[in-house]
C-alpha positions as protocol buffer text, in pm:
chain_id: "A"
residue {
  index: 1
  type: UNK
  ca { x: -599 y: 2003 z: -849 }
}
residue {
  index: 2
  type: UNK
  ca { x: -583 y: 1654 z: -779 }
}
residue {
  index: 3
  type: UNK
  ca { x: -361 y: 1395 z: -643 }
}
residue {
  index: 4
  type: UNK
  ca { x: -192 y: 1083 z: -843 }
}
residue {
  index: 5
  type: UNK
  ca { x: -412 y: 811 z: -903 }
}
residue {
  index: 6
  type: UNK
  ca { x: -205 y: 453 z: -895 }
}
residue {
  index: 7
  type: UNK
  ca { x: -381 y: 78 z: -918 }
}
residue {
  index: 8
  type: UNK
  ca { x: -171 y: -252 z: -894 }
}
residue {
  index: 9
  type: UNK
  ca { x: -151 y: -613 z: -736 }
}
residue {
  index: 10
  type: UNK
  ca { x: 79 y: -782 z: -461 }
}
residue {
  index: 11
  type: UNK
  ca { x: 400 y: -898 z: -664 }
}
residue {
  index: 12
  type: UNK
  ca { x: 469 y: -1001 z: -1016 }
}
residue {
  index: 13
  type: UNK
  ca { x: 539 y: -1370 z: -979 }
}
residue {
  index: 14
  type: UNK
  ca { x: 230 y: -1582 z: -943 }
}
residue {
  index: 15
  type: UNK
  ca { x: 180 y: -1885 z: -1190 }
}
residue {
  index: 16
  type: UNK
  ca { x: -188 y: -1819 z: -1242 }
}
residue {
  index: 17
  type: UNK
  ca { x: -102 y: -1528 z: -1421 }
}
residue {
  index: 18
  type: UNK
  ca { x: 115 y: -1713 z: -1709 }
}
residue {
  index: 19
  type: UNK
  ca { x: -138 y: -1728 z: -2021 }
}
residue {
  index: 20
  type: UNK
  ca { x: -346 y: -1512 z: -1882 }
}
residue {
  index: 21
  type: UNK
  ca { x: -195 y: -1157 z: -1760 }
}
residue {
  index: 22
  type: UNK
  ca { x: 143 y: -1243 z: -1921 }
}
residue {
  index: 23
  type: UNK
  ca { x: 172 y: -1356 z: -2286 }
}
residue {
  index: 24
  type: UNK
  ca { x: 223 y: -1714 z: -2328 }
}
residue {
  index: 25
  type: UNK
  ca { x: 595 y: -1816 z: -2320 }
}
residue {
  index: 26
  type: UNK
  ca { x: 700 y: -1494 z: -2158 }
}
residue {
  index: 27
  type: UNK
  ca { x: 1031 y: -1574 z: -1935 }
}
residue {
  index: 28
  type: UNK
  ca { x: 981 y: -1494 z: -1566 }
}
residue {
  index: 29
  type: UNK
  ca { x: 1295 y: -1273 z: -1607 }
}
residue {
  index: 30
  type: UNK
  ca { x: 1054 y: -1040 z: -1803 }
}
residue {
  index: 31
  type: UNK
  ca { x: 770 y: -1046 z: -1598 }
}
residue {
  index: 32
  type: UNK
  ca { x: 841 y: -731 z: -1378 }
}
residue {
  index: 33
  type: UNK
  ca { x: 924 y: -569 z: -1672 }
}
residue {
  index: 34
  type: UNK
  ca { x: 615 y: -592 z: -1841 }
}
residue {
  index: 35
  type: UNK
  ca { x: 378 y: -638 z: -1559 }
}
residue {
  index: 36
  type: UNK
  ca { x: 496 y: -241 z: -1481 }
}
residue {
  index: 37
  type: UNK
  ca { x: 385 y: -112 z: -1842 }
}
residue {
  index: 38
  type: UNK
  ca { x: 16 y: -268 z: -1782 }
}
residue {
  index: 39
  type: UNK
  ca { x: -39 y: -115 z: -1375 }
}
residue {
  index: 40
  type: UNK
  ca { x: 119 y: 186 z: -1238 }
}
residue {
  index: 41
  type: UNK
  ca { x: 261 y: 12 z: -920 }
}
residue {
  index: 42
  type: UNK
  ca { x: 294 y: -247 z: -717 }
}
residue {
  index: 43
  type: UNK
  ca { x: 323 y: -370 z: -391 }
}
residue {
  index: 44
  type: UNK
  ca { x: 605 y: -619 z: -295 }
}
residue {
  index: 45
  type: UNK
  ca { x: 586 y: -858 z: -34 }
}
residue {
  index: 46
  type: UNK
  ca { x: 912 y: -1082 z: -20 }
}
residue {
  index: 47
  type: UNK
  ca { x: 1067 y: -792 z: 161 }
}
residue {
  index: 48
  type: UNK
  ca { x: 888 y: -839 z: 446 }
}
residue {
  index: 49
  type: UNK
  ca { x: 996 y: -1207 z: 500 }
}
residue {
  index: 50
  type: UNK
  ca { x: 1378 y: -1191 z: 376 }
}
residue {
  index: 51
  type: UNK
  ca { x: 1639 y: -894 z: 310 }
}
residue {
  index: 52
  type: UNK
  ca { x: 1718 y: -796 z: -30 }
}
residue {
  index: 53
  type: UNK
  ca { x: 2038 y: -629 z: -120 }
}
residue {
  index: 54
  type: UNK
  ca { x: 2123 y: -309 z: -325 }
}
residue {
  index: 55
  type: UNK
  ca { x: 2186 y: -422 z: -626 }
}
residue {
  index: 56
  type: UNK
  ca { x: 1827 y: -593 z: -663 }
}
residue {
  index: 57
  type: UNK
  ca { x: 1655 y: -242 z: -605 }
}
residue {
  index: 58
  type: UNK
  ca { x: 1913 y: -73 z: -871 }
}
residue {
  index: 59
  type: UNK
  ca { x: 1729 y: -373 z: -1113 }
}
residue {
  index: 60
  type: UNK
  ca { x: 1407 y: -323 z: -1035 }
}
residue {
  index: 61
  type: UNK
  ca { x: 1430 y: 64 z: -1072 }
}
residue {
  index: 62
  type: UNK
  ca { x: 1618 y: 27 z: -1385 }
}
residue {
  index: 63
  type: UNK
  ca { x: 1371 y: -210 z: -1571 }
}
residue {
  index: 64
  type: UNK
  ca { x: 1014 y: -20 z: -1507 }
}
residue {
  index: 65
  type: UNK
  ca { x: 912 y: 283 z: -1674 }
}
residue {
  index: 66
  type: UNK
  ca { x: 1010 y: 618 z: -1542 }
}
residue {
  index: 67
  type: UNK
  ca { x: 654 y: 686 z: -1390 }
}
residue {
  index: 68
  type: UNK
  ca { x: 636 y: 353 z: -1180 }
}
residue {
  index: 69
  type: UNK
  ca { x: 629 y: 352 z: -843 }
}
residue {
  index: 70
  type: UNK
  ca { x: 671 y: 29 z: -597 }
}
residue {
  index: 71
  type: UNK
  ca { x: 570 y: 1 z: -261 }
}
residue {
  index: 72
  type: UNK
  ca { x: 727 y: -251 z: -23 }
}
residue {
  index: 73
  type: UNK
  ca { x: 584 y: -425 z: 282 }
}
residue {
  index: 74
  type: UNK
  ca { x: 862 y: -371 z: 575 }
}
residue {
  index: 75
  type: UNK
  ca { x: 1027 y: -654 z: 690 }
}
residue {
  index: 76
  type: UNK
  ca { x: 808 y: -830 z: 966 }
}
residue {
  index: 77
  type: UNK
  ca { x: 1099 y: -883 z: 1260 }
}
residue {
  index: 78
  type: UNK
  ca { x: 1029 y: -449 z: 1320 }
}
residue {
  index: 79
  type: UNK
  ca { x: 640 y: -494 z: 1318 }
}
residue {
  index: 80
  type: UNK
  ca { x: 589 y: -827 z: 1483 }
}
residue {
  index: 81
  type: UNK
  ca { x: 706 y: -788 z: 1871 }
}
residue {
  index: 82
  type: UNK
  ca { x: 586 y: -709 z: 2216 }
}
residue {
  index: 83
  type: UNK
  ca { x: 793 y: -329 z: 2262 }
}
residue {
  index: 84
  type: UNK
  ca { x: 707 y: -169 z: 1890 }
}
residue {
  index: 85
  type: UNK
  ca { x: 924 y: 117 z: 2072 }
}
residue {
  index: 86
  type: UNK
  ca { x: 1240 y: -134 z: 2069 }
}
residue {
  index: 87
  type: UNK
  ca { x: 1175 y: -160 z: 1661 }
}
residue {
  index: 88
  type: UNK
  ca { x: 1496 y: 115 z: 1596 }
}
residue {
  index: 89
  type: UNK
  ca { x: 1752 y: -92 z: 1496 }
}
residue {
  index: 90
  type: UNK
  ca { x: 1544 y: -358 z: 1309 }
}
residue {
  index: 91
  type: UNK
  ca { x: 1385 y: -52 z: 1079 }
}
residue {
  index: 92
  type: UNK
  ca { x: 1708 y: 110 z: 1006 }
}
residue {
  index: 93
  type: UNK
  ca { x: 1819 y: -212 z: 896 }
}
residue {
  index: 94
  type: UNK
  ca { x: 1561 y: -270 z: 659 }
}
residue {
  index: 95
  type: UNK
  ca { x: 1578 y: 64 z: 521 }
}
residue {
  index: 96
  type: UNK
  ca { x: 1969 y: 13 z: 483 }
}
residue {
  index: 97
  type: UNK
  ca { x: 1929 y: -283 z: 263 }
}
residue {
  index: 98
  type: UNK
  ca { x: 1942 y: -65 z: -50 }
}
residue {
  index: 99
  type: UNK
  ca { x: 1591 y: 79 z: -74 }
}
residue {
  index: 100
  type: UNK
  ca { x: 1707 y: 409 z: -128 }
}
residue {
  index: 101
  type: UNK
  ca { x: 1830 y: 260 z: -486 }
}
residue {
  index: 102
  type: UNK
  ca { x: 1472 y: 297 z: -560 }
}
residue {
  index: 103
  type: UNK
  ca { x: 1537 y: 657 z: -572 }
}
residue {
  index: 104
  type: UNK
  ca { x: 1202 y: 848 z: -713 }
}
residue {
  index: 105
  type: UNK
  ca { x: 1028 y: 458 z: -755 }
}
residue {
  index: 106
  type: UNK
  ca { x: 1022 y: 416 z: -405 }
}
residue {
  index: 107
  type: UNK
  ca { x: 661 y: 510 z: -262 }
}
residue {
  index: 108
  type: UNK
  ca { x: 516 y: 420 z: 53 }
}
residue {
  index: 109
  type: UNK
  ca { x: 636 y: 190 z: 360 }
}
residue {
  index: 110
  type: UNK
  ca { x: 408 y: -69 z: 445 }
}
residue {
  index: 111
  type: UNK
  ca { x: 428 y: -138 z: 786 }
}
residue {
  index: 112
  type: UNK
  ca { x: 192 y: -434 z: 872 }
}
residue {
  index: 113
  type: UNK
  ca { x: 78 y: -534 z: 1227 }
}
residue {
  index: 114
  type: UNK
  ca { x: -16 y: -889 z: 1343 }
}
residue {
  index: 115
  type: UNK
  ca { x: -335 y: -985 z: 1442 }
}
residue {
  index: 116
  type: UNK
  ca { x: -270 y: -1025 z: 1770 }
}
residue {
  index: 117
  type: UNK
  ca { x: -89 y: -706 z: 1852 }
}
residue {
  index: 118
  type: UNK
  ca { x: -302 y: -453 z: 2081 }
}
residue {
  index: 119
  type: UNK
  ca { x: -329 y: -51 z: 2071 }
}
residue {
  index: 120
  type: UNK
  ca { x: -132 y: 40 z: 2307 }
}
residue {
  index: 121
  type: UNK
  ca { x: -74 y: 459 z: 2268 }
}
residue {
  index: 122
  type: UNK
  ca { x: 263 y: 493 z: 2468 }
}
residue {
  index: 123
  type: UNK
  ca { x: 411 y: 182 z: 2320 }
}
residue {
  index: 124
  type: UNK
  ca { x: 254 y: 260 z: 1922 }
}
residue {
  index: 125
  type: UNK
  ca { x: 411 y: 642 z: 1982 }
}
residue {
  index: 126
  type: UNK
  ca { x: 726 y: 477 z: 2033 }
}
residue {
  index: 127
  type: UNK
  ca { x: 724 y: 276 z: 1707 }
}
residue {
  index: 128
  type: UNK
  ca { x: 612 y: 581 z: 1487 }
}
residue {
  index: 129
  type: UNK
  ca { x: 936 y: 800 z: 1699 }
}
residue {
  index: 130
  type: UNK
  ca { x: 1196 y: 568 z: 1508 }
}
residue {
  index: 131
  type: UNK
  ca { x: 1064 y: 602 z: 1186 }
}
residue {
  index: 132
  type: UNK
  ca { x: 1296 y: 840 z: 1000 }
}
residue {
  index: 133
  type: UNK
  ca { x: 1175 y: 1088 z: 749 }
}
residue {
  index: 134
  type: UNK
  ca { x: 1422 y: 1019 z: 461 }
}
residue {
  index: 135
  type: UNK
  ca { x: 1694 y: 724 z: 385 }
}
residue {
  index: 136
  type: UNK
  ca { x: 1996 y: 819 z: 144 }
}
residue {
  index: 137
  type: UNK
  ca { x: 1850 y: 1120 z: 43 }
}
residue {
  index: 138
  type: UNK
  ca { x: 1499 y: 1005 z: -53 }
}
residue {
  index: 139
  type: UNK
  ca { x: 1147 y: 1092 z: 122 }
}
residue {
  index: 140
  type: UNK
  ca { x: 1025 y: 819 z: 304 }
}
residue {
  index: 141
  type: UNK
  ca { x: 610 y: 762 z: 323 }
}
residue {
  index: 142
  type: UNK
  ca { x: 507 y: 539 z: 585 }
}
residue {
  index: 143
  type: UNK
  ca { x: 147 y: 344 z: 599 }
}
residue {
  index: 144
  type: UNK
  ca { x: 32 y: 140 z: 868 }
}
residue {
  index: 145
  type: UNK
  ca { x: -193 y: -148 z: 883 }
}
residue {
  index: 146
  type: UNK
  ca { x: -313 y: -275 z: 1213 }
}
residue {
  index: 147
  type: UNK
  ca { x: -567 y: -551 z: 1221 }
}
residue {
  index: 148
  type: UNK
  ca { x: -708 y: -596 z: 1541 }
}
residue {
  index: 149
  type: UNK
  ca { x: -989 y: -417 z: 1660 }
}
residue {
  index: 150
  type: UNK
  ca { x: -831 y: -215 z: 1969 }
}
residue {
  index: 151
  type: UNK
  ca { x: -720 y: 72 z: 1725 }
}
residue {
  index: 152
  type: UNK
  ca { x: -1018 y: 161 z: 1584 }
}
residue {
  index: 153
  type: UNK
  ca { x: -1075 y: 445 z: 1860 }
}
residue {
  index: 154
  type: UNK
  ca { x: -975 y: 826 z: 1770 }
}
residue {
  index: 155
  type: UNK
  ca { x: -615 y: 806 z: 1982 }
}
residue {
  index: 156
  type: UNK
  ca { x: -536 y: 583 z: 1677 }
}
residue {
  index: 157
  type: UNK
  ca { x: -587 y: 816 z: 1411 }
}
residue {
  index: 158
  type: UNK
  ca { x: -485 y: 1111 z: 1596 }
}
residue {
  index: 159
  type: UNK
  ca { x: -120 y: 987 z: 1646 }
}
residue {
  index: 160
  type: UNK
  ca { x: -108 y: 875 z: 1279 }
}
residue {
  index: 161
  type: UNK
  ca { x: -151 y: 1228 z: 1183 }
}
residue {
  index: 162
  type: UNK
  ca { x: 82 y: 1355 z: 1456 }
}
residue {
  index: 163
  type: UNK
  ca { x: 395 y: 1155 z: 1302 }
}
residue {
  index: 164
  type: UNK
  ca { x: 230 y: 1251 z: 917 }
}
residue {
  index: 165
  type: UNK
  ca { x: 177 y: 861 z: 863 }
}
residue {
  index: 166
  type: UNK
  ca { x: -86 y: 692 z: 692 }
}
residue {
  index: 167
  type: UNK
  ca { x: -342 y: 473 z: 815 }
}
residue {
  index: 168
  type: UNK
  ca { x: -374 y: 163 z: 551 }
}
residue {
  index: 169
  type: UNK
  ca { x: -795 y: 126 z: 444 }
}
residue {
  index: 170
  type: UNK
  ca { x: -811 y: -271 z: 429 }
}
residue {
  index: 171
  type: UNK
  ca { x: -1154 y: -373 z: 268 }
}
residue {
  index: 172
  type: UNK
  ca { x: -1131 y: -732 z: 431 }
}
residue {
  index: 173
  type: UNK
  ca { x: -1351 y: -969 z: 555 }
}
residue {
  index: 174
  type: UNK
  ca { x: -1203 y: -1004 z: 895 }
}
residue {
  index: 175
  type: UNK
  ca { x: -991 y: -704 z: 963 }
}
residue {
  index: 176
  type: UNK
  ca { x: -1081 y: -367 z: 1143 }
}
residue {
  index: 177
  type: UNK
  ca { x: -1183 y: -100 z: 857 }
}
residue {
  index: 178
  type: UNK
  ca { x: -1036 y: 208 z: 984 }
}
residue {
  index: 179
  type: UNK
  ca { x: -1099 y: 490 z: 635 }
}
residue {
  index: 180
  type: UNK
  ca { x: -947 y: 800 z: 812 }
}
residue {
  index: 181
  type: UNK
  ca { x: -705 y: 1027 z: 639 }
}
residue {
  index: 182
  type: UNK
  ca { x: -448 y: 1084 z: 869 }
}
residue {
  index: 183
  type: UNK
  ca { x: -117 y: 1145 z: 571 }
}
residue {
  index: 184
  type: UNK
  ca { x: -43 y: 1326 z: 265 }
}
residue {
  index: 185
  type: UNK
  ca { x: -130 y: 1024 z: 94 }
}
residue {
  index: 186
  type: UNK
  ca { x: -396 y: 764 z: 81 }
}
residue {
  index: 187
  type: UNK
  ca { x: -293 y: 398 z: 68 }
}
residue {
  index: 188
  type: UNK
  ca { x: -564 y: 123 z: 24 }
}
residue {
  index: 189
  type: UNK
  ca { x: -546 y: -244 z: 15 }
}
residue {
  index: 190
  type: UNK
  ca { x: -878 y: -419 z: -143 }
}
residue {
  index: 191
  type: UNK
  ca { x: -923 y: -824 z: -13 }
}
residue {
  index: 192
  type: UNK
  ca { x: -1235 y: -891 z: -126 }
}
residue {
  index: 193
  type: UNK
  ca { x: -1220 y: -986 z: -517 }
}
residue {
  index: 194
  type: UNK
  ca { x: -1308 y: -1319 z: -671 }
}
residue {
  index: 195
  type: UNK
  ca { x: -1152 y: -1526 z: -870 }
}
residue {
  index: 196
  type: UNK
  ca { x: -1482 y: -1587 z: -1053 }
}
residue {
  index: 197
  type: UNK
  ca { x: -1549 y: -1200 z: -1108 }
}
residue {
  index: 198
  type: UNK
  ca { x: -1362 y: -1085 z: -1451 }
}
residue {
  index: 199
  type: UNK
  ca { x: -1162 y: -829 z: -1284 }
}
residue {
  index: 200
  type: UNK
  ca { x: -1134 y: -918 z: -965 }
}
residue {
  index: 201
  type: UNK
  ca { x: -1451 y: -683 z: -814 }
}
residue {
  index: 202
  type: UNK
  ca { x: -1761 y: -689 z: -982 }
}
residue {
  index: 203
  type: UNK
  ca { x: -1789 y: -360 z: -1207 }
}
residue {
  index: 204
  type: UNK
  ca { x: -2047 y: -189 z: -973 }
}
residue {
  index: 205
  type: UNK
  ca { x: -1798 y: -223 z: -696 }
}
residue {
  index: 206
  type: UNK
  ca { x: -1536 y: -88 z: -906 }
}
residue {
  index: 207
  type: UNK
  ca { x: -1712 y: 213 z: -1031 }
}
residue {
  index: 208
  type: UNK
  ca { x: -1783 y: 299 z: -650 }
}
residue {
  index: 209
  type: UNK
  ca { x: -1403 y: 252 z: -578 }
}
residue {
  index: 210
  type: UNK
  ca { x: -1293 y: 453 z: -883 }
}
residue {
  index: 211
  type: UNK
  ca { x: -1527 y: 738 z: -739 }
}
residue {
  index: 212
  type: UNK
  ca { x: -1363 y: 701 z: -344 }
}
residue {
  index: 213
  type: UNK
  ca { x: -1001 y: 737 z: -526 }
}
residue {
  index: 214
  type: UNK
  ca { x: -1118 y: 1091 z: -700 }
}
residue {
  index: 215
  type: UNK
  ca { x: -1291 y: 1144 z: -392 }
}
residue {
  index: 216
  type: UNK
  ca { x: -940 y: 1103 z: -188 }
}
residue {
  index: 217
  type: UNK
  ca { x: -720 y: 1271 z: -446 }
}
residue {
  index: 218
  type: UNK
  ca { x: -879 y: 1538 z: -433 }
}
residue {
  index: 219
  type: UNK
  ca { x: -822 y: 1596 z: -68 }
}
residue {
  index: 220
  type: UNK
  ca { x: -1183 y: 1413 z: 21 }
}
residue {
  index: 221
  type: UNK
  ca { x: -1270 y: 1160 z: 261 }
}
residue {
  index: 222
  type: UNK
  ca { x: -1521 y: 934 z: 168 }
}
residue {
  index: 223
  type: UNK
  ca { x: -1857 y: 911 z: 354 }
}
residue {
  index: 224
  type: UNK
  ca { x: -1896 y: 590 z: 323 }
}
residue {
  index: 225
  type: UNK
  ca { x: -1670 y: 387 z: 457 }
}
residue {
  index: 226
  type: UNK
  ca { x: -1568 y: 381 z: 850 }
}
residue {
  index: 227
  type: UNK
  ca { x: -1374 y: 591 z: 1063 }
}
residue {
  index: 228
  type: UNK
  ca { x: -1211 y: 517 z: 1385 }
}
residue {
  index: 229
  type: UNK
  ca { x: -1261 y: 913 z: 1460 }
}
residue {
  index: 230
  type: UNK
  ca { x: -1547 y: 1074 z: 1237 }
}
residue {
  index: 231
  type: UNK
  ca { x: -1544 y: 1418 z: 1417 }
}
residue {
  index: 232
  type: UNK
  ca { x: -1233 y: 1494 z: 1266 }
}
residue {
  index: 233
  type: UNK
  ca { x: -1170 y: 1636 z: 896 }
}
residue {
  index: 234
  type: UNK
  ca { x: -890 y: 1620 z: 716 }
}
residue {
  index: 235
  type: UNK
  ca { x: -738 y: 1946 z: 561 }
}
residue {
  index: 236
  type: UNK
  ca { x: -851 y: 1976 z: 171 }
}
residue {
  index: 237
  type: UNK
  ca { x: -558 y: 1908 z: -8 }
}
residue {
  index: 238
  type: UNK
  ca { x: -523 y: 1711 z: -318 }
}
residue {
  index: 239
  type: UNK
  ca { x: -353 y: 1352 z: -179 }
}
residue {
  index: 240
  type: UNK
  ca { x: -148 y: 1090 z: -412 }
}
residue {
  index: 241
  type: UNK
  ca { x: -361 y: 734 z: -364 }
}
residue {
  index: 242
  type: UNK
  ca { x: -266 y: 386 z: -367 }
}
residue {
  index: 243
  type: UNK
  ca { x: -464 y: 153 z: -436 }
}
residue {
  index: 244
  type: UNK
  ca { x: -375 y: -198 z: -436 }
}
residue {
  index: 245
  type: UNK
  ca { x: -600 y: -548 z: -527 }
}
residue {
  index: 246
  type: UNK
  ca { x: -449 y: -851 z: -323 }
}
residue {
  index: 247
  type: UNK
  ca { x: -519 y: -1144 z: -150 }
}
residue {
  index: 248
  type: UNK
  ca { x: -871 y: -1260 z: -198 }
}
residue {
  index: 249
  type: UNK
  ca { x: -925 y: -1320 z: -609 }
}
residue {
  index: 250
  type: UNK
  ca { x: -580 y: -1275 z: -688 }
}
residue {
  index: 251
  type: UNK
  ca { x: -509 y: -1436 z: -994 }
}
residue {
  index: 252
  type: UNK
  ca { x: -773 y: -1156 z: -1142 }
}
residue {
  index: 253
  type: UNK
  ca { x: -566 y: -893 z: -916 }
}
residue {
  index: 254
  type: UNK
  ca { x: -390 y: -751 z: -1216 }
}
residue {
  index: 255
  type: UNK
  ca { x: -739 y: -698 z: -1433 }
}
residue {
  index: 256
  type: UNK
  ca { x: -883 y: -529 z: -1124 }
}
residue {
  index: 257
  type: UNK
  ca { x: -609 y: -281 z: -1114 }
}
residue {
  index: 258
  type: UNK
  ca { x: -626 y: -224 z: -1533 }
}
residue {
  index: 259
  type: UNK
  ca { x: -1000 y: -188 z: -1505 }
}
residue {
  index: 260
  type: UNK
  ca { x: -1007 y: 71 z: -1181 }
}
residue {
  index: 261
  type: UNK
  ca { x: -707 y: 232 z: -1380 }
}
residue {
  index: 262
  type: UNK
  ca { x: -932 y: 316 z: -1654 }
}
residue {
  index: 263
  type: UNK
  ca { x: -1201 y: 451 z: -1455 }
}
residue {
  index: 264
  type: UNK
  ca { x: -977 y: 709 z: -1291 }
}
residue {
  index: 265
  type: UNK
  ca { x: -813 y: 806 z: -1628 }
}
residue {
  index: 266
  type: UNK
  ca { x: -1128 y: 842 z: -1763 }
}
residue {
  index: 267
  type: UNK
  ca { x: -1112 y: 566 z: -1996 }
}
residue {
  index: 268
  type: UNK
  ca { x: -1361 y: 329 z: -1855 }
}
């Protein structure tokens, strides 16, 4: 038994990509839906600078295949402030934009931390308290990704897996690397393609990724990459994984996520 394998990019709308993910001449309108019948999800990042509305979840669920799944990055006015444990009313507002219309389409939260902001354990408990476990009826999955160095100490990961959330694995040049499995998922963010490399990561690098995702949905945790805690094992149960190509080499960010896709299927 295993968990759900899923590759994808950041967005769907990025003008490298004409003529060379999409088909020449395709109309934007028709990017999203076809962009969702080549990767299995994808992450979105306009909600976390501006609120969308109802109706613009009920389109995106309705024009992606019943299997697709979307992630969205929370909107940054609940992440980025000095009390986390004041975030309440900004969350629920975010979460009351519609993204319930989602409905089985809507996987994980992605709540993302600036630079700047410190561990602090009373104030970081206080964030993950107002984080409800469902909105209209659906499951909510919440990942974090903090990026300075001050959480990569064991409190960290221990009060991720107190409140059932996810710690986000960022493979990025700057970033803390924190690998432990603190959900019931596994969500992983990889920054360091090329635009020069065919698909993104060169294929060595992408065979040892394909083998950390089997490794992780099948309730592993990979011995190679860092842990803020390492004493501490997660329980063996098969784990859905995200895994998502972004930032660095994006305009091969799609062909990254087709050709990890097919390693994990079995197909490459």
């Amino acid at each position: 038994m295993t968990g759900r394998i899923r590759a994808g990019m950041g967005g769907w709308t990025f003008e490298p990509w004409e003529g060379s993910f999409y088909p020449d001449k395709l109309a934007k309108a028709k990017q999203l839906q076809y962009a969702s019948r080549q990767v299995r999800t994808i992450e979105v990042n306009g909600t976390y600078y501006s609120t969308f509305k109802p109706p613009t979840f009920a389109k995106w669920a309705a024009e992606t295949p019943e299997d697709f799944v979307f992630s969205l990055k929370a909107i940054r006015f609940a992440t980025n402030r000095r009390v986390l444990a004041e975030a309440g009313e900004s969350v629920q507002r975010f979460l009351d934009s519609g993204v319930a219309e989602l409905g089985d389409k809507l996987g994980p939260i992605l709540w993302q931390f600036a630079p700047t902001k410190k561990f602090d354990p009373d104030d970081f408990e206080g964030f993950l308290k107002v984080l409800p476990d469902s909105q209209g009826g659906v499951k909510l999955r919440h990942a974090l990704e903090v990026r300075h160095d001050s959480f990569n100490v064991p409190e960290f990961p221990a009060l991720a897996r107190k409140y059932g959330a996810a710690i986000v694995y960022a493979h990025h040049g700057k970033y803390p690397e924190i690998a432990d499995v603190t959900g019931d998922f596994v969500y992983a963010r990889l920054q360091r393609g090329s635009d020069d490399n065919e698909n993104c990561y060169p294929e060595t690098e992408l065979d040892e990724w394909a083998a950390r995702a089997k490794d992780w949905a099948a309730g592993g945790q990979p011995d190679d990459l860092p842990r803020a805690d390492p004493s501490h094992e997660p329980a063996k149960t098969p784990r859905d994984v995200f895994v998502y190509f972004i930032t660095e080499g994006k305009s091969r960010a799609p062909f990254g996520a087709m050709a990890l896709q097919k390693r994990v299927d079995g197909n490459g």
